[in-house]
PDB file of N, CA, C and O in Angstrom:
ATOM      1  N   UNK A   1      77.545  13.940 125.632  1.00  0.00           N
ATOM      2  CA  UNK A   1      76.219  14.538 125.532  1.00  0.00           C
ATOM      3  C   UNK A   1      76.070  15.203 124.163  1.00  0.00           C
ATOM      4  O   UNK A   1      76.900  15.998 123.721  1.00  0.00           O
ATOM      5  N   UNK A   2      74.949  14.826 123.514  1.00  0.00           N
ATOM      6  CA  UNK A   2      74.964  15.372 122.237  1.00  0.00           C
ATOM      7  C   UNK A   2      74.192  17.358 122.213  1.00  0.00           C
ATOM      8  O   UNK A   2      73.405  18.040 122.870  1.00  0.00           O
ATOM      9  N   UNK A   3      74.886  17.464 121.278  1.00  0.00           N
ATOM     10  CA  UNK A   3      74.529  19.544 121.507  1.00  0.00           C
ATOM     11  C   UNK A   3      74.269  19.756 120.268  1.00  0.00           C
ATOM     12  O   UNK A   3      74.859  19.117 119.397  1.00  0.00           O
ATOM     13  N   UNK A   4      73.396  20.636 119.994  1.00  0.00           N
ATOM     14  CA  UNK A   4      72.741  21.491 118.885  1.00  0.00           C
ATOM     15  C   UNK A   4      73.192  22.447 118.672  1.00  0.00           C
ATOM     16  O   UNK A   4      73.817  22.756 119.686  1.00  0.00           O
ATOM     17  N   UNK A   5      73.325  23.431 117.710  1.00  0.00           N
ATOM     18  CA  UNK A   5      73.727  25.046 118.124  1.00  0.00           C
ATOM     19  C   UNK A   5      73.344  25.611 116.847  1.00  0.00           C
ATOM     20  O   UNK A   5      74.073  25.376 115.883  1.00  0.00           O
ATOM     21  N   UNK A   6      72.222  26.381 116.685  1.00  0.00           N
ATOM     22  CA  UNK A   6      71.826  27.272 115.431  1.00  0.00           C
ATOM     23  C   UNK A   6      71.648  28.102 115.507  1.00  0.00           C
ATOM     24  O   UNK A   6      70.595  28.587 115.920  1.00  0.00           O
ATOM     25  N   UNK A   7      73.141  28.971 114.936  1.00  0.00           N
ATOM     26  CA  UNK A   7      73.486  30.030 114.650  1.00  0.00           C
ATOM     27  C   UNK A   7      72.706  30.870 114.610  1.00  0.00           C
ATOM     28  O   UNK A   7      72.670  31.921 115.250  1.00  0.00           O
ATOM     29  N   UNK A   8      71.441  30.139 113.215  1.00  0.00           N
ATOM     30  CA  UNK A   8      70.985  31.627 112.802  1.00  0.00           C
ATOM     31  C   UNK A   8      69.300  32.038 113.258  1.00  0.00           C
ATOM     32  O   UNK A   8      68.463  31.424 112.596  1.00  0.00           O
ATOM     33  N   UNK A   9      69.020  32.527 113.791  1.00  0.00           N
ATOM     34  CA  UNK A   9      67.285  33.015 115.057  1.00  0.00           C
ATOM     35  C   UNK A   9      66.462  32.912 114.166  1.00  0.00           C
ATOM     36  O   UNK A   9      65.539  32.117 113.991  1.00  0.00           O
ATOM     37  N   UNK A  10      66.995  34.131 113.350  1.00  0.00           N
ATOM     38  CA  UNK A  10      66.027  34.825 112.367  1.00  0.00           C
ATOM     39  C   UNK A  10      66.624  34.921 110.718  1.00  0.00           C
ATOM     40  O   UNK A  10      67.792  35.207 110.454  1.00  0.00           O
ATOM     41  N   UNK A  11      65.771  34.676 109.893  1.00  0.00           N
ATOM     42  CA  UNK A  11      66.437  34.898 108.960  1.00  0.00           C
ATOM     43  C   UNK A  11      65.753  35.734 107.604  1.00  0.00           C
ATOM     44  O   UNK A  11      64.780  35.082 107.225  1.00  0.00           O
ATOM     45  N   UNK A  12      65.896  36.617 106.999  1.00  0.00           N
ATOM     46  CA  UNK A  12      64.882  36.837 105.943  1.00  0.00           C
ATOM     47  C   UNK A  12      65.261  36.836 104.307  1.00  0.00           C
ATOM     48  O   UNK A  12      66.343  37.292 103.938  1.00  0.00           O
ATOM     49  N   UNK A  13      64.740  36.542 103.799  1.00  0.00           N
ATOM     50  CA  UNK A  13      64.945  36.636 102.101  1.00  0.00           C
ATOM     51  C   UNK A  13      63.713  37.065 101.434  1.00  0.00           C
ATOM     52  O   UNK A  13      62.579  37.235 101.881  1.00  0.00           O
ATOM     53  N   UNK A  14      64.239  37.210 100.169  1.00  0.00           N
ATOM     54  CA  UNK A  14      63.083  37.143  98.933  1.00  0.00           C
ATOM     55  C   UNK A  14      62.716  35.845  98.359  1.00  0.00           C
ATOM     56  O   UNK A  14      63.295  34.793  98.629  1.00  0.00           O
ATOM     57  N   UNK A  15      61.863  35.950  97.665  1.00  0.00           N
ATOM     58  CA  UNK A  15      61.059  35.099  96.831  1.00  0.00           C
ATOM     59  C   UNK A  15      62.382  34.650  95.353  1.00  0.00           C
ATOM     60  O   UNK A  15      62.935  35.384  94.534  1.00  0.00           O
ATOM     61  N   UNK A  16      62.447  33.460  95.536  1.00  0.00           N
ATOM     62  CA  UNK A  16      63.586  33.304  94.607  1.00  0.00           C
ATOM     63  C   UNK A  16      65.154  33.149  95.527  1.00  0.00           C
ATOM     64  O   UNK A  16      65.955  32.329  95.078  1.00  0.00           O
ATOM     65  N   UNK A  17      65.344  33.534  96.142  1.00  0.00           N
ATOM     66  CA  UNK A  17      66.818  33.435  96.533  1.00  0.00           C
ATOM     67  C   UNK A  17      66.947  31.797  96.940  1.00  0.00           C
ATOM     68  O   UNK A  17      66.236  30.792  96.907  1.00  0.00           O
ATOM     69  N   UNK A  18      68.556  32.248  97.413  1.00  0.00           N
ATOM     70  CA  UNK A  18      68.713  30.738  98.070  1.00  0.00           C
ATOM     71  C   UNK A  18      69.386  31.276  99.873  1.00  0.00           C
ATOM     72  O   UNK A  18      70.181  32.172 100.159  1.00  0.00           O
ATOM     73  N   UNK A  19      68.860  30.565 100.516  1.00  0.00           N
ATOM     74  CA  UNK A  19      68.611  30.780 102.339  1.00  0.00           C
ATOM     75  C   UNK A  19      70.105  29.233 102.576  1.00  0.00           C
ATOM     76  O   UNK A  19      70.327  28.175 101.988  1.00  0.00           O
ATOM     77  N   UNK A  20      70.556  29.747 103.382  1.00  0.00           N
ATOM     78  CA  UNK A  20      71.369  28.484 104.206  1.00  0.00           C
ATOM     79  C   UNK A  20      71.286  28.581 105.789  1.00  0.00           C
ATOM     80  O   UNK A  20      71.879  29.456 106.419  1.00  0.00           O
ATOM     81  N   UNK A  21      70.782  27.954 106.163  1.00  0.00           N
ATOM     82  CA  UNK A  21      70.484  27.756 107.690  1.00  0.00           C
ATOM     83  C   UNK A  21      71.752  27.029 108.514  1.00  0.00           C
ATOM     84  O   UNK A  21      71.742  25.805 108.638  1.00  0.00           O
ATOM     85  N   UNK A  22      73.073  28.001 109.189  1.00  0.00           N
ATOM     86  CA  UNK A  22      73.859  27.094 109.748  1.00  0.00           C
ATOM     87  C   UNK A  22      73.809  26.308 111.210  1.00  0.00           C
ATOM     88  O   UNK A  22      73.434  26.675 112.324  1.00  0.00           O
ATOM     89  N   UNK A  23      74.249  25.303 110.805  1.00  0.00           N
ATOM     90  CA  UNK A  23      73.995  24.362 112.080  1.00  0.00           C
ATOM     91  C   UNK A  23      75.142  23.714 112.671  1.00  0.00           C
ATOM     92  O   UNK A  23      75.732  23.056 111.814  1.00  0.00           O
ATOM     93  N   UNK A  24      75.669  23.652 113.784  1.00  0.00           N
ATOM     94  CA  UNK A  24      76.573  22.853 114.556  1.00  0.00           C
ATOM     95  C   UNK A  24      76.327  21.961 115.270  1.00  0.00           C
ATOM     96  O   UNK A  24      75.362  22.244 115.980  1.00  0.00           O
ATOM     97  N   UNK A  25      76.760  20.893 115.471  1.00  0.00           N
ATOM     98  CA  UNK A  25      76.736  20.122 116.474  1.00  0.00           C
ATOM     99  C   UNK A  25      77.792  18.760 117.391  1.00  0.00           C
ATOM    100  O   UNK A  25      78.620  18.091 116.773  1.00  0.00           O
ATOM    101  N   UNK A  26      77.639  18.655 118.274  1.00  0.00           N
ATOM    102  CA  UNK A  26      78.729  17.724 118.754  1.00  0.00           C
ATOM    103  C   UNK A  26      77.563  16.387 119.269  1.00  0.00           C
ATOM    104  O   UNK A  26      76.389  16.432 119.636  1.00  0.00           O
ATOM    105  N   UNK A  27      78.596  15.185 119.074  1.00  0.00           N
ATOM    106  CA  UNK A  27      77.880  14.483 119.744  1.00  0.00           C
ATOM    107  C   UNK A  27      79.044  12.940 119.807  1.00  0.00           C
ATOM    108  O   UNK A  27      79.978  12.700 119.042  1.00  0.00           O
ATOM    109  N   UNK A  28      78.713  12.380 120.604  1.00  0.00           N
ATOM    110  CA  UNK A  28      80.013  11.049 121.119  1.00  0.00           C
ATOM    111  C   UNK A  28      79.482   9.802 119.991  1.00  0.00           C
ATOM    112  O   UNK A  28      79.765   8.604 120.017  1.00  0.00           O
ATOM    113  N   UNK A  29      78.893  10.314 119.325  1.00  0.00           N
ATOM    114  CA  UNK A  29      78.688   9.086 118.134  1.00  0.00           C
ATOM    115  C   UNK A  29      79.707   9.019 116.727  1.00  0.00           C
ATOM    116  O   UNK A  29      79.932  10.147 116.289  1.00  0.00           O
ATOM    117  N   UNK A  30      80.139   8.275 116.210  1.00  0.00           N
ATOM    118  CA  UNK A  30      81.370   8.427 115.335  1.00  0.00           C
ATOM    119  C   UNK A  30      80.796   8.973 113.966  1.00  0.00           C
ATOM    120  O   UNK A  30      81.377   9.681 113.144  1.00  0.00           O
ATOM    121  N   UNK A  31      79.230   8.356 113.917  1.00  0.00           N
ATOM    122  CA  UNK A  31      78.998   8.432 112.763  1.00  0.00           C
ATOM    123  C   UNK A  31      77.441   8.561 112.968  1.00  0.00           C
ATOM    124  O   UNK A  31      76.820   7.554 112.626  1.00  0.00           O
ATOM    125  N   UNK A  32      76.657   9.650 113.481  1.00  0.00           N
ATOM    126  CA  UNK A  32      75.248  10.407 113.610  1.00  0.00           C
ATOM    127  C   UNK A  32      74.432  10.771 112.375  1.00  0.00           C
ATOM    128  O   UNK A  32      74.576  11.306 111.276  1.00  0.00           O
ATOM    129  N   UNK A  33      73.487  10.190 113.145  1.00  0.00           N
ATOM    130  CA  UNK A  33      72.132  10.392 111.961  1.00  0.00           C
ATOM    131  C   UNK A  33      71.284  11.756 113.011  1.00  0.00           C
ATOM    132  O   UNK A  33      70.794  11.895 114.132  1.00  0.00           O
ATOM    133  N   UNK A  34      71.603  12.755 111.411  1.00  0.00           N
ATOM    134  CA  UNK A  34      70.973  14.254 112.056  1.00  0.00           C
ATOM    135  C   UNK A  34      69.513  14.489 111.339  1.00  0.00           C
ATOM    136  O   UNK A  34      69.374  13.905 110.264  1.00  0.00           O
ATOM    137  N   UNK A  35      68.966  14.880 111.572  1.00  0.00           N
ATOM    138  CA  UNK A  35      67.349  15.208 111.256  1.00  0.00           C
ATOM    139  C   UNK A  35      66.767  16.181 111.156  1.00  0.00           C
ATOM    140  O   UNK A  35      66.385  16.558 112.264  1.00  0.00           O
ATOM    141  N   UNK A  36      66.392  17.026 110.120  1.00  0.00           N
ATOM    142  CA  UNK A  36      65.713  18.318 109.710  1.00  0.00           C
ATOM    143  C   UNK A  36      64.599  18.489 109.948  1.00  0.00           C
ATOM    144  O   UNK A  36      63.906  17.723 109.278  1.00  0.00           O
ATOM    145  N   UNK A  37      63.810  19.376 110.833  1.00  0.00           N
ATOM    146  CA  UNK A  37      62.003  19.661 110.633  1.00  0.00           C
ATOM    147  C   UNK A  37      61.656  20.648 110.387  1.00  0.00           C
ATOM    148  O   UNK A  37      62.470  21.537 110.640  1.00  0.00           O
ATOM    149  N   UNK A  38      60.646  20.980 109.928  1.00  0.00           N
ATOM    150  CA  UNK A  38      60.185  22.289 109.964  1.00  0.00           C
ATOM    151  C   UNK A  38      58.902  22.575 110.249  1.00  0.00           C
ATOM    152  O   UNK A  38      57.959  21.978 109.729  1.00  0.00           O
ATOM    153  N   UNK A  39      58.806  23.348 110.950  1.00  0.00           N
ATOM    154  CA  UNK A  39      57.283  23.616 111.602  1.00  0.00           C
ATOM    155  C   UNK A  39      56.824  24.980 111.040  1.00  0.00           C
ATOM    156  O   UNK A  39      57.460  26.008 110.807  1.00  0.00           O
ATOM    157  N   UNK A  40      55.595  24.684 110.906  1.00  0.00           N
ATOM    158  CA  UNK A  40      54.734  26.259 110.224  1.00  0.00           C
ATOM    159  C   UNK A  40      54.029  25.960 111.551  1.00  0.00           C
ATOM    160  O   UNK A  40      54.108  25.071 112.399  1.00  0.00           O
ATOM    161  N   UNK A  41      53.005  27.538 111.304  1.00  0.00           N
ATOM    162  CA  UNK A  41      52.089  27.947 112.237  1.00  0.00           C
ATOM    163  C   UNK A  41      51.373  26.886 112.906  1.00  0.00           C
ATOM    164  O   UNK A  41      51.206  26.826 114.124  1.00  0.00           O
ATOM    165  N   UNK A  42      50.897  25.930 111.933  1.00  0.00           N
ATOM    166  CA  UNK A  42      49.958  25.051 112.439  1.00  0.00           C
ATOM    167  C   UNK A  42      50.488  24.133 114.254  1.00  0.00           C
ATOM    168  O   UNK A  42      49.792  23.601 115.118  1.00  0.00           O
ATOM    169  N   UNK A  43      51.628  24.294 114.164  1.00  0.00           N
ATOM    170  CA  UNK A  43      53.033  23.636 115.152  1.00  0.00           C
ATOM    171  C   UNK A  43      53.475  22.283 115.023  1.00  0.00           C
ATOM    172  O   UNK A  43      54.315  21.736 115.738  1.00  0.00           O
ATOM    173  N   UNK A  44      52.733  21.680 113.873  1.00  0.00           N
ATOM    174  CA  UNK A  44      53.108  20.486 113.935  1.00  0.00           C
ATOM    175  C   UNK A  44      54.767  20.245 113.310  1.00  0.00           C
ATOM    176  O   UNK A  44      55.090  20.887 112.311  1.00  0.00           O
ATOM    177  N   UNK A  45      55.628  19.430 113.866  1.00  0.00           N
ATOM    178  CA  UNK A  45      57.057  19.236 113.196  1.00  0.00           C
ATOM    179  C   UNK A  45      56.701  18.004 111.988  1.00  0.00           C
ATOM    180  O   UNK A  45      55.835  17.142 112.139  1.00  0.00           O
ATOM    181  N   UNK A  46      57.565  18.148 110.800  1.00  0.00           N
ATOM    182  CA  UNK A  46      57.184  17.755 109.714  1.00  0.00           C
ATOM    183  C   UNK A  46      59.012  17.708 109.133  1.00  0.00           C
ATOM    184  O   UNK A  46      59.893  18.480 108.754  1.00  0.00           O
ATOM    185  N   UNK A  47      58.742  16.021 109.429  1.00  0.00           N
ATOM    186  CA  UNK A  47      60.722  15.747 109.107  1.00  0.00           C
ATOM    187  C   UNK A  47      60.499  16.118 107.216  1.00  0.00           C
ATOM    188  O   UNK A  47      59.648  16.070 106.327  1.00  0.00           O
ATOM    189  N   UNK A  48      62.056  16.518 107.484  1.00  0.00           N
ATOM    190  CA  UNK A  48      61.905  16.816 106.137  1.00  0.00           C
ATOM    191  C   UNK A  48      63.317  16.143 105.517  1.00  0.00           C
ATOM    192  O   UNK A  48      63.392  16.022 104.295  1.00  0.00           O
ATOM    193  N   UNK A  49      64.413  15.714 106.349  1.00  0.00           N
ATOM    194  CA  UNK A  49      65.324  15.183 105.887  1.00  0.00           C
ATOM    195  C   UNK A  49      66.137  14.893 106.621  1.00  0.00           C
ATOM    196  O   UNK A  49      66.210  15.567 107.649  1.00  0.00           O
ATOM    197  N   UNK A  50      67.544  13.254 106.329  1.00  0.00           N
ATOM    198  CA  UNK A  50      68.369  13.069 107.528  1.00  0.00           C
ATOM    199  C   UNK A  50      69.085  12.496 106.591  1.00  0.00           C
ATOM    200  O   UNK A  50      68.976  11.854 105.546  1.00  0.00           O
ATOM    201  N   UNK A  51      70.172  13.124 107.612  1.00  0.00           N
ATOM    202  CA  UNK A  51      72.038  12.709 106.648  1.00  0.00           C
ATOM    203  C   UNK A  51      72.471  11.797 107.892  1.00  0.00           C
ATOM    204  O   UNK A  51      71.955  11.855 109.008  1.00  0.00           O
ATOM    205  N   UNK A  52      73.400  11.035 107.544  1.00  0.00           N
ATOM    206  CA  UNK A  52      74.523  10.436 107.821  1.00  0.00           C
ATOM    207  C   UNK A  52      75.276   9.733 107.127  1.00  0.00           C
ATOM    208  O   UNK A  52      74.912   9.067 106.157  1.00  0.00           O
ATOM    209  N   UNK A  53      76.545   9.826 107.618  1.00  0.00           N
ATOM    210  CA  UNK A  53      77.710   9.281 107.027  1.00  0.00           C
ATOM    211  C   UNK A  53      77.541  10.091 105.800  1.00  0.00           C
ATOM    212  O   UNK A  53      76.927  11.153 105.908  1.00  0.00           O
ATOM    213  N   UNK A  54      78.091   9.665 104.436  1.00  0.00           N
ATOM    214  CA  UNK A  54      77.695  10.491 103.421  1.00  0.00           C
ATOM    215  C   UNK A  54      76.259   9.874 102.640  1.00  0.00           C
ATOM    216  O   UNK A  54      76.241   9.655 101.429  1.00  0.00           O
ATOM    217  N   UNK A  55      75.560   9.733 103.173  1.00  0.00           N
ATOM    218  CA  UNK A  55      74.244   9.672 102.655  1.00  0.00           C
ATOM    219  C   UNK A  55      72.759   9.812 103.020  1.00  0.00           C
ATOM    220  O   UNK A  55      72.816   8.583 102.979  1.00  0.00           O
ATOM    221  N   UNK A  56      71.672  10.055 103.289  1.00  0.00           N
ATOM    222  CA  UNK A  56      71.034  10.277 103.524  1.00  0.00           C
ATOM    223  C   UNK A  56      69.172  10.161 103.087  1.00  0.00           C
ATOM    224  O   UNK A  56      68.902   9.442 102.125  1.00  0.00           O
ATOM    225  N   UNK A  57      68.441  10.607 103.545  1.00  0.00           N
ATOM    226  CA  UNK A  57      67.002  10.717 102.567  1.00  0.00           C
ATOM    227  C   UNK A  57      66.422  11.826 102.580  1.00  0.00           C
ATOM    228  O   UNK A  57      66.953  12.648 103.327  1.00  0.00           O
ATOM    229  N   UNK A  58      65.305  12.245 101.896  1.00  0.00           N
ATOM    230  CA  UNK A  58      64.595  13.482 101.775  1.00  0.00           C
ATOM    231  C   UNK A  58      63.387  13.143 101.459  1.00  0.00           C
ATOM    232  O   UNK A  58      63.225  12.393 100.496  1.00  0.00           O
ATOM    233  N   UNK A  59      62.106  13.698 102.319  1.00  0.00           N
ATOM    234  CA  UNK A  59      60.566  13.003 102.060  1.00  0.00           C
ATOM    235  C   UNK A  59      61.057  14.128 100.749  1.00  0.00           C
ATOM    236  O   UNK A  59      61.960  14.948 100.578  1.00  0.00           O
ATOM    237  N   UNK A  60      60.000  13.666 100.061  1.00  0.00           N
ATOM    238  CA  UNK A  60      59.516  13.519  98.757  1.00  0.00           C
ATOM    239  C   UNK A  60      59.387  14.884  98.532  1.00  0.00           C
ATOM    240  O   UNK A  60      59.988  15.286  97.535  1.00  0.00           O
ATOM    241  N   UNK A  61      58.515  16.057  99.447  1.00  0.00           N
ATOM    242  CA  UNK A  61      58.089  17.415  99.189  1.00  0.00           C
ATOM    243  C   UNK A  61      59.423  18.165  99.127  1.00  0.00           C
ATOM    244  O   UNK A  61      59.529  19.082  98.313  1.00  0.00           O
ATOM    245  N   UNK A  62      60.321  17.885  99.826  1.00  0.00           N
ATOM    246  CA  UNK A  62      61.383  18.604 100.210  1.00  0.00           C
ATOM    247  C   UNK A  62      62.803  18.335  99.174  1.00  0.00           C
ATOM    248  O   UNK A  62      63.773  19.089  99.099  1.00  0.00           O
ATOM    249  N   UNK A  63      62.582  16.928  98.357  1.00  0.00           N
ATOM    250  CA  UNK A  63      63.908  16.928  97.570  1.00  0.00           C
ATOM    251  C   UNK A  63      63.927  18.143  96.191  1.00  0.00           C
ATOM    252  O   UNK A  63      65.043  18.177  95.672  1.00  0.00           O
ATOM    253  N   UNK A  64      63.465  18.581  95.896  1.00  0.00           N
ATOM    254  CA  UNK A  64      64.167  19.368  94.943  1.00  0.00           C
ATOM    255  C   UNK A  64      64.769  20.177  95.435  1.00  0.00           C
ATOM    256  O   UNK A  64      65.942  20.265  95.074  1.00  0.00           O
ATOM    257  N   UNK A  65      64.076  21.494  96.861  1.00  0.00           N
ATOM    258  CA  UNK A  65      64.986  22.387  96.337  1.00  0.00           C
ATOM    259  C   UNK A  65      65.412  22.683  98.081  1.00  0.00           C
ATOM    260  O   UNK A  65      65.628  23.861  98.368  1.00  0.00           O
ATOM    261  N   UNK A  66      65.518  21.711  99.124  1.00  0.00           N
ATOM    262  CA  UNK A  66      65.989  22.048 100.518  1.00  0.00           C
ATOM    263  C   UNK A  66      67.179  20.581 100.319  1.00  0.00           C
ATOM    264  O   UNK A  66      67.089  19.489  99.758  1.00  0.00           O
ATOM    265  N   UNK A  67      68.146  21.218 101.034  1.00  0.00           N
ATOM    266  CA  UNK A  67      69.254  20.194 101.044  1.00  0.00           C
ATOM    267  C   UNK A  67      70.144  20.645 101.949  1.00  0.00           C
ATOM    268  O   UNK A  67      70.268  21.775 102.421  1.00  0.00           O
ATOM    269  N   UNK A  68      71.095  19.099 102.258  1.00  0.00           N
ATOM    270  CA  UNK A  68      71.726  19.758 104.153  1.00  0.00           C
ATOM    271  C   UNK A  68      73.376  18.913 103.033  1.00  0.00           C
ATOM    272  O   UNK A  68      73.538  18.461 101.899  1.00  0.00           O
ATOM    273  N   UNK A  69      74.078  19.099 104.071  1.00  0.00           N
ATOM    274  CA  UNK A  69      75.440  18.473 103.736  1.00  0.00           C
ATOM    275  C   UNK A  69      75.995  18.266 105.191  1.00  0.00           C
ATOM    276  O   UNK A  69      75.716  19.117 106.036  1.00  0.00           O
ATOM    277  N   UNK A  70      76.750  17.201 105.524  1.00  0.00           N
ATOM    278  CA  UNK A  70      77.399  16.827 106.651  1.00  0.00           C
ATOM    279  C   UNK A  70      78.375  16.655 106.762  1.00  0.00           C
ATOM    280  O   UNK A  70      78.893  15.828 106.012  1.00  0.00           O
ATOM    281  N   UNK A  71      79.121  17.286 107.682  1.00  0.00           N
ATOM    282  CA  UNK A  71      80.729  17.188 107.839  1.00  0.00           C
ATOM    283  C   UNK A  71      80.380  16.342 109.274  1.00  0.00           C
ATOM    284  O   UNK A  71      79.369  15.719 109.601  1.00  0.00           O
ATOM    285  N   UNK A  72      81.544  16.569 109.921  1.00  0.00           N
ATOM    286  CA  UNK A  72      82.091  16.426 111.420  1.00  0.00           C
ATOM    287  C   UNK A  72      81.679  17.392 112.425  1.00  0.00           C
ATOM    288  O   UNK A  72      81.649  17.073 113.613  1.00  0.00           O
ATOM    289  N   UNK A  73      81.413  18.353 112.089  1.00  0.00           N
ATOM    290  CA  UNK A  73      80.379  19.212 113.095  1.00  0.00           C
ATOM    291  C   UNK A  73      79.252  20.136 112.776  1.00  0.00           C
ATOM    292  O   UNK A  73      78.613  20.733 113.642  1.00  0.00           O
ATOM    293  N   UNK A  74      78.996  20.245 111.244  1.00  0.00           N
ATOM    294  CA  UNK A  74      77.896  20.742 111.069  1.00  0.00           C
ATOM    295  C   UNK A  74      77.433  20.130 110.036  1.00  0.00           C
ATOM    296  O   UNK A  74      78.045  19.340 109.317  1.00  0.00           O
ATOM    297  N   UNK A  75      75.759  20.674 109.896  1.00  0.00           N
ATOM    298  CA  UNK A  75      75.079  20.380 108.635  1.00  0.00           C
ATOM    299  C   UNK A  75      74.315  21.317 108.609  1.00  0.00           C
ATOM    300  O   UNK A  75      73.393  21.404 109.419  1.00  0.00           O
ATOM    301  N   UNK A  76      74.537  22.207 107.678  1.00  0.00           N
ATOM    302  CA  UNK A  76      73.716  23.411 107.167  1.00  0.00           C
ATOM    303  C   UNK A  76      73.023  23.079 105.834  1.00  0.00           C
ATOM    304  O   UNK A  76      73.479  22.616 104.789  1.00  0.00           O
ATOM    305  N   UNK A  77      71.261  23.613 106.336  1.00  0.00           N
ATOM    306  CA  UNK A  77      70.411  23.431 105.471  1.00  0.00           C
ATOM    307  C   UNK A  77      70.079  24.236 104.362  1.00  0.00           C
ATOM    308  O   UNK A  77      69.447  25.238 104.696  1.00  0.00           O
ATOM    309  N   UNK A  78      70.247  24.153 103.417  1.00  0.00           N
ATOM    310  CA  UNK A  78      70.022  24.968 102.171  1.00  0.00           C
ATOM    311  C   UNK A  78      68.661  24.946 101.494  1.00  0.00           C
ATOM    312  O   UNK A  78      68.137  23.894 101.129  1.00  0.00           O
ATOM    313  N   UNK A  79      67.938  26.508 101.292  1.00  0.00           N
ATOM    314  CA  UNK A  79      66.896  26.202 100.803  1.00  0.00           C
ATOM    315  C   UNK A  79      66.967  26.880  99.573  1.00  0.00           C
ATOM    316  O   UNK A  79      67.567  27.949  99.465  1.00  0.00           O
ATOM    317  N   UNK A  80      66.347  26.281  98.564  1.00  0.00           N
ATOM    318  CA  UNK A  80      66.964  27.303  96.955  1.00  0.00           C
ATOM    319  C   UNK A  80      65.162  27.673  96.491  1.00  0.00           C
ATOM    320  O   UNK A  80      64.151  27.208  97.019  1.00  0.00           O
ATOM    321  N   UNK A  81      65.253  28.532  95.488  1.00  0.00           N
ATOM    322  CA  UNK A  81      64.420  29.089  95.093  1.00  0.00           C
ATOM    323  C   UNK A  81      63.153  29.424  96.724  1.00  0.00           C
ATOM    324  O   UNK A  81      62.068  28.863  96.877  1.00  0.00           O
ATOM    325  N   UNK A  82      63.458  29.926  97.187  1.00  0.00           N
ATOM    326  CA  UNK A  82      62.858  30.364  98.315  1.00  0.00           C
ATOM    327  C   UNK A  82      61.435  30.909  98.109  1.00  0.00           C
ATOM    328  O   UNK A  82      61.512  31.819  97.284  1.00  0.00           O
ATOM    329  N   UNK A  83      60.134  30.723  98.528  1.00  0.00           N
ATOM    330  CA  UNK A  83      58.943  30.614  98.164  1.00  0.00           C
ATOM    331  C   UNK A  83      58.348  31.356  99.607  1.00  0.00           C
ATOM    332  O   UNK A  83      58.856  31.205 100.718  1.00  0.00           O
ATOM    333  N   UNK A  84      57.301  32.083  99.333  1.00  0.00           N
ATOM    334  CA  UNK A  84      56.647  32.464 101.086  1.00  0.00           C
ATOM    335  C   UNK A  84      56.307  31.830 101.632  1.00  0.00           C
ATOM    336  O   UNK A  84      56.248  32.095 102.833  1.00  0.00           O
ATOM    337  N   UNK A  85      55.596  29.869 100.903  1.00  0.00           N
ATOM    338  CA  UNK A  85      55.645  29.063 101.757  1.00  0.00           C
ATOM    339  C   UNK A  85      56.408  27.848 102.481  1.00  0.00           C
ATOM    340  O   UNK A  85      56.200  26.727 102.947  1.00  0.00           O
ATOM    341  N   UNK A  86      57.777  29.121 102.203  1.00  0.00           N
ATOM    342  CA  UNK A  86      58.800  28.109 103.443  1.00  0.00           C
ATOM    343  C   UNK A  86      59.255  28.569 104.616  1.00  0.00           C
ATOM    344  O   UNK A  86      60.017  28.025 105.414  1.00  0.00           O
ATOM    345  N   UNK A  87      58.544  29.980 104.673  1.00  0.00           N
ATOM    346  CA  UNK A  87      58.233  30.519 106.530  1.00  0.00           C
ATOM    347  C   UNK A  87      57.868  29.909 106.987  1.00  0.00           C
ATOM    348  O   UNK A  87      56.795  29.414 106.641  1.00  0.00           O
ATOM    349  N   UNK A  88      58.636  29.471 108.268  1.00  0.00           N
ATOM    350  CA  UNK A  88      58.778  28.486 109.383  1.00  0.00           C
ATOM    351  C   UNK A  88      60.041  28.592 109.709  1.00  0.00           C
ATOM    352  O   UNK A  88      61.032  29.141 109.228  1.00  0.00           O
ATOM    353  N   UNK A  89      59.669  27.610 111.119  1.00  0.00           N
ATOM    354  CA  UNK A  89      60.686  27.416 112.082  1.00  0.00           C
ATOM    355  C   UNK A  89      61.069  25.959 111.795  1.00  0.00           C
ATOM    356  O   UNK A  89      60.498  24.875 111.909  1.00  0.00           O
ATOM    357  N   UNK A  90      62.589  26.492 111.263  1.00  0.00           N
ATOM    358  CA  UNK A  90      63.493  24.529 111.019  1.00  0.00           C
ATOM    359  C   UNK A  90      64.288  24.403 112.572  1.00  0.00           C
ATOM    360  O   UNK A  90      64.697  25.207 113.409  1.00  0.00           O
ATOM    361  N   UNK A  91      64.256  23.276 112.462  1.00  0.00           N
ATOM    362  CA  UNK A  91      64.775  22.090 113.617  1.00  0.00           C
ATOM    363  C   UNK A  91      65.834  21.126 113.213  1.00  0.00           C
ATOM    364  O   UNK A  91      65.502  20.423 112.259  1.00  0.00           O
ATOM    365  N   UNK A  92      67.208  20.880 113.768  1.00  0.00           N
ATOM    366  CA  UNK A  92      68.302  20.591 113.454  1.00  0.00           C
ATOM    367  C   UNK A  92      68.250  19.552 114.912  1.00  0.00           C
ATOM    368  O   UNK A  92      68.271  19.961 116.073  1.00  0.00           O
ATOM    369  N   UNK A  93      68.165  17.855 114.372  1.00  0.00           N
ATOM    370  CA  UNK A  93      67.915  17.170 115.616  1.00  0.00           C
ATOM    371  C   UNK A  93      68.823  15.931 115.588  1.00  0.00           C
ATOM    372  O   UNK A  93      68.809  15.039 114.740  1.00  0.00           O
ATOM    373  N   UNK A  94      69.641  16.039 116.702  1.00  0.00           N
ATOM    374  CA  UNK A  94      70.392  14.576 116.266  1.00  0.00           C
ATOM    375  C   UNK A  94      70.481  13.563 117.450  1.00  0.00           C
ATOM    376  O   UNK A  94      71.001  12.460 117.281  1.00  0.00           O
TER     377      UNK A  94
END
């Protein structure tokens, strides 16, 4: 059975920093394709990126400055230069 587990509820920064969102997960696949969203107010989910194996993609808005890395049980999302409009709720989906 595949499992999610994110660590972190809540998180806060400034304008400028860099945010890492940790993520765990298990799942009976050798080699999983995991999936990032993020939802603002509006509620709609809005993929923003998916790793597997060592490679992956990133829509277009999101490659400069959000990025995940994948091991064997986690992929924590990194957001750099942190902006007020990246309040929201991310989603870690595999």
């Amino acid at each position: 059975q595949d499992k999610v587990d994110q660590h972190t509820r809540i998180q806060f920064a400034f304008e400028g920093d860099t945010v890492t969102i940790d993520c765990t997960y298990q799942t009976a696949y050798a080699n999983p394709t995991l999936f990032w969203y993020q939802q603002k107010d509006n509620g709609i989910l809005k993929h923003m990126l998916n790793k597997f194996a060592k490679s992956g993609n990133s829509e277009e808005e999101f490659k400069e400055r959000f990025h995940a890395s994948l091991n064997k049980t986690a992929v924590p999302l990194t957001i750099q230069d942190v902006c007020v409009s990246d309040s929201a709720v991310y989603y870690l989906l595999c």
